[in-house]
C-alpha positions in Angstrom: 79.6 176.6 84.7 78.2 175.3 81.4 74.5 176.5 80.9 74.1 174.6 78.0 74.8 171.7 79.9 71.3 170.6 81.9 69.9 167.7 83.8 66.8 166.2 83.2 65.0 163.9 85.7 61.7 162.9 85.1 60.9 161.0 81.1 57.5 160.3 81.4 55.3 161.9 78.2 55.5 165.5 79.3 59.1 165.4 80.9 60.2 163.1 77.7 58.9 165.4 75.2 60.5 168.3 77.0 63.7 166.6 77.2 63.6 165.9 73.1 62.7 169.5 72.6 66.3 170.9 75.0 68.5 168.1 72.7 66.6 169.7 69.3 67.6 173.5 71.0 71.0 172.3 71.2 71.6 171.8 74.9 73.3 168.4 76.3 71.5 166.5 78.3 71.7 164.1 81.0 68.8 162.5 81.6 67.5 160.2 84.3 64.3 158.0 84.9 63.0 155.4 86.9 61.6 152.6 84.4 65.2 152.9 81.9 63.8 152.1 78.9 62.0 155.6 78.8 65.3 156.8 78.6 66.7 155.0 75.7 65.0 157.3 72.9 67.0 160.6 74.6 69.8 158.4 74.8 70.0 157.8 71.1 69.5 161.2 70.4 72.2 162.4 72.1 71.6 162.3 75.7 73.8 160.7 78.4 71.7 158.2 80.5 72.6 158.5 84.6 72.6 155.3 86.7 70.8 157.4 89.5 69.0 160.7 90.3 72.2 162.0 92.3 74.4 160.9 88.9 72.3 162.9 86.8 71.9 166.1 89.1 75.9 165.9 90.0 78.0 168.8 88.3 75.1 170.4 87.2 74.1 174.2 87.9 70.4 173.5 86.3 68.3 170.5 86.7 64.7 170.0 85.6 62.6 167.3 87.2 59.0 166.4 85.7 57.4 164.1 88.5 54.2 162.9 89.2 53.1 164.0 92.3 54.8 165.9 96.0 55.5 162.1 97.0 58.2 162.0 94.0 59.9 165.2 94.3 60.1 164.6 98.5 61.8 161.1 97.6 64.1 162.1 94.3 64.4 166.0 94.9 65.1 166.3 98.8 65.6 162.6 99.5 68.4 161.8 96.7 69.5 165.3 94.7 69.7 168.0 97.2 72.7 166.6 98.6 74.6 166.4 95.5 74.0 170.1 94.6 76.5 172.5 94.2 75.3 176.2 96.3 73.9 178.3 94.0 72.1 175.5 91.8 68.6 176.3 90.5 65.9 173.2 90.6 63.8 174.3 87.3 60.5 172.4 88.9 57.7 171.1 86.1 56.1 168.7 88.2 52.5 169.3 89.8 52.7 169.9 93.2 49.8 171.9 95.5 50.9 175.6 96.2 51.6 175.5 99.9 54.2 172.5 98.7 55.7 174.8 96.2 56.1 177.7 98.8 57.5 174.7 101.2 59.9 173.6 98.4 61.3 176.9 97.8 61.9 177.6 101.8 63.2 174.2 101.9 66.0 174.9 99.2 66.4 178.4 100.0 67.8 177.0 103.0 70.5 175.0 101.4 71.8 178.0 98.9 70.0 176.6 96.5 67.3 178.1 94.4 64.1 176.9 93.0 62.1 178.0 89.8 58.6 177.3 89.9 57.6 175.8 86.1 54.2 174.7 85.3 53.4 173.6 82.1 50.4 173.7 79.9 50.0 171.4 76.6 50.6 168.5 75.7 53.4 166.1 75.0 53.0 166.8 71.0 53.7 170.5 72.3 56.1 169.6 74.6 58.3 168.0 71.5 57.9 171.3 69.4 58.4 173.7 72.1 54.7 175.1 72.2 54.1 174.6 75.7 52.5 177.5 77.7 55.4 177.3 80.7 53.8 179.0 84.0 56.6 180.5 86.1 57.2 181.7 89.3 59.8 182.6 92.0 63.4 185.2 92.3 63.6 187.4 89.4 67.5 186.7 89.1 66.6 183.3 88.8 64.0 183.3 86.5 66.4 185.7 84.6 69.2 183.0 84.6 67.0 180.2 83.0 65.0 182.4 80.8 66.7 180.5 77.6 65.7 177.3 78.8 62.0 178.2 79.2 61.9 180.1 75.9 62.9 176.6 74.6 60.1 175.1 76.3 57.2 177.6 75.5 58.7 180.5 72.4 56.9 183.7 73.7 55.0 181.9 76.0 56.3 182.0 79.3 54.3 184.1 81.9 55.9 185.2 85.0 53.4 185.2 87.8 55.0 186.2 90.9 56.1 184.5 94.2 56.3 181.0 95.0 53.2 178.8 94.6 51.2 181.6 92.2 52.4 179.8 88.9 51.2 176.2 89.8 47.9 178.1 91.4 46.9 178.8 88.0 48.1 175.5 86.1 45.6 174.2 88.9 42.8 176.3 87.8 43.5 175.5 84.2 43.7 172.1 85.0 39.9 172.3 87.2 38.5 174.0 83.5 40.2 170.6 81.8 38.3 167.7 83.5 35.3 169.9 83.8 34.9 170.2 80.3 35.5 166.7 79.9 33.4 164.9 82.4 30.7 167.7 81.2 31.0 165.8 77.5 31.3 162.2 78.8 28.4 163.1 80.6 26.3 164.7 77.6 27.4 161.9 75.4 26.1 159.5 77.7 22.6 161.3 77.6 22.6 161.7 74.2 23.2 158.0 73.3 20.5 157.3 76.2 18.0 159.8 74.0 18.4 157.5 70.9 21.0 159.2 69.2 24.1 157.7 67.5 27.6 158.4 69.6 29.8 159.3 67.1 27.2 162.3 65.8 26.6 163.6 69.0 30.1 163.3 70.0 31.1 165.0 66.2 28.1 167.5 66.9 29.6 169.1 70.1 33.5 169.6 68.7 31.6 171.4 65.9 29.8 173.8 67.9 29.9 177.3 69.4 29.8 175.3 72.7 33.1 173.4 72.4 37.3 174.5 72.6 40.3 173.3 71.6 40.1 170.8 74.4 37.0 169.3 73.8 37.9 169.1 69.8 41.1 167.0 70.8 39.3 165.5 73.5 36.3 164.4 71.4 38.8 163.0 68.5 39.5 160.5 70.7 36.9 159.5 72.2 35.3 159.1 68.6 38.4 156.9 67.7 38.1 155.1 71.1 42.4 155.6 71.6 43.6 156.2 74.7 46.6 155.4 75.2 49.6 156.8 74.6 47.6 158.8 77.3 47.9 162.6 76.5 47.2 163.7 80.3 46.7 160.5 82.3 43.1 160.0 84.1 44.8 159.4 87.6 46.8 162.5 87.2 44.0 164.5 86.6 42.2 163.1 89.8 45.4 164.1 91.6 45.2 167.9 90.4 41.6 168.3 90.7 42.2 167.1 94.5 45.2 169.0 95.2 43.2 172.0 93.8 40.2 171.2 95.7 41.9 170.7 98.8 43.9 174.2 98.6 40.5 176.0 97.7 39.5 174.5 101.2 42.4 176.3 102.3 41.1 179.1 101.5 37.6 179.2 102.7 36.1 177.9 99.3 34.3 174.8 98.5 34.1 173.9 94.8 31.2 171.8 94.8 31.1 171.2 91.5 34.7 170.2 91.1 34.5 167.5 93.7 31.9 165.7 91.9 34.3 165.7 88.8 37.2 164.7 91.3 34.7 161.5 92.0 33.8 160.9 88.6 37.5 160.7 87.6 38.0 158.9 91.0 35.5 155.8 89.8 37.6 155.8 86.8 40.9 155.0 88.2 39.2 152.5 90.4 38.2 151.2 87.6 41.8 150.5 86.8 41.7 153.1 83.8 43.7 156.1 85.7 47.1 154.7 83.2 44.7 156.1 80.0 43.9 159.4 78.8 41.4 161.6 81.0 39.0 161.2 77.9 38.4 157.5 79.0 35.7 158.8 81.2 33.3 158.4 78.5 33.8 154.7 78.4 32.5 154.9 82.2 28.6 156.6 81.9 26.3 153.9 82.3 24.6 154.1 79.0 27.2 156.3 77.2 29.2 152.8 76.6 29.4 151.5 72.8 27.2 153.1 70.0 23.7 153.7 70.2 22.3 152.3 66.7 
């Protein structure tokens, strides 16, 4: 089997810019996607476009999917692939999922001789182009072991191994919780300080300067001065997804994380709002008095 031969399902800014980064690492790709035309960039770099998820996945002993949400991978994964793969094939998994669905998922192929590598990824899709991604991994040793050079690909020196099924996308949900608490927190602080008198773009400028903010908040904040959000960088809806799949597992658990479902709601208003397509860092736009520039 060629190992330098992958399929890729899944083009959306994350899975896209992971799929440019495998064709610039010199593996061939075949590459599927719902809406086509996400495909056609790949496609002119090399790529070979399939005319369905089963085309793409067929003949292939690795295949990475990047999907939105359980609903996806239960329709494209188990619902169109599975039945096309060879025994012995290994699902390389980026998408989002909650941990008892990653544990599921793993059973689920286990039971069909196939295997499944748990990937979760951290960055952006500017990282995701150059190979910079922290890649969150989980699942059989042998396996990992077998697509090792595909990870390194994805994330350098940067691939953690975690453990058994569902620990790896346990922490890309706690890392995830951090994210849209820090950026509500701004919106939020923005909003008083334009309330308090004070002009938006300082205050905004003020707090990505400090001791007080991260890497996060700086990148966060440069939009939110420049007012661009879209291309989205992690989508506002997707957030609210991961910060109520993580919610919902803590429940499991025997935690409540109060704070967290009040940032679930905030970013809740703003896809009702019919902003969940644009970057998370939107939610500034949506504060009452934080909206426009105080003079």
């Amino acid at each position: 089997m060629d190992h330098r031969q992958l399929a890729f399902i899944g083009l959306g800014a994350m899975g896209g810019g992971m799929a440019h980064r495998l064709l610039d690492s010199g593996y061939r790709l075949t590459v599927f996607n719902r809406t086509a035309a996400k495909a056609e960039p790949l496609v002119r770099a090399g790529a070979r476009e399939a005319a369905s998820p089963e085309d793409a996945a067929a003949g292939h002993r690795v295949v990475l999917l990047s999907l939105s949400d359980e609903q996806a991978v239960d329709e494209v994964l188990f619902g169109r692939v599975l039945p096309v793969l060879e025994p012995g094939a290994v699902v390389v998994d980026t998408s989002t999922v909650s941990p008892g669905y990653a544990r599921r998922a793993a059973e689920r192929l286990a039971g069909k001789g196939l295997r499944r590598v748990e990937a979760c990824v951290v960055g952006n899709p500017l990282q995701a182009r150059r190979g910079e991604l922290r890649v969150l991994v989980s699942g059989e040793e042998r396996d990992l072991d077998e697509v090792q050079p595909v990870l390194e690909a994805l994330g350098g020196s940067q691939v953690a191994r975690l453990g058994a099924p569902g620990t790896a996308t346990s922490m890309k949900l706690i890392l995830n919780l951090l994210l849209g608490a820090q950026v509500a927190s701004m919106a939020e602080a923005v909003a008083y300080g334009v309330a308090a008198g004070l002009d938006r773009d300082r205050v905004i400028g003020t707090i990505a300067d400090s001791g007080f903010s991260s890497a996060v908040m700086r990148f966060r904040a440069a939009l939110m001065r420049r007012g661009t959000y879209e291309p989205a960088f992690f989508r506002a809806d997707l957030m609210e997804k991961d910060i109520r799949v993580a919610t919902a597992a803590a429940r499991d658990s025997g935690l409540e994380l109060t704070v967290l479902d009040t940032v679930r709601d905030r970013f809740a208003a703003v896809v009702a709002a019919g902003d969940g397509a644009k970057d998370a860092s939107v939610i500034v736009e949506h504060q009452g008095t934080g909206r426009g520039h105080a003079g």
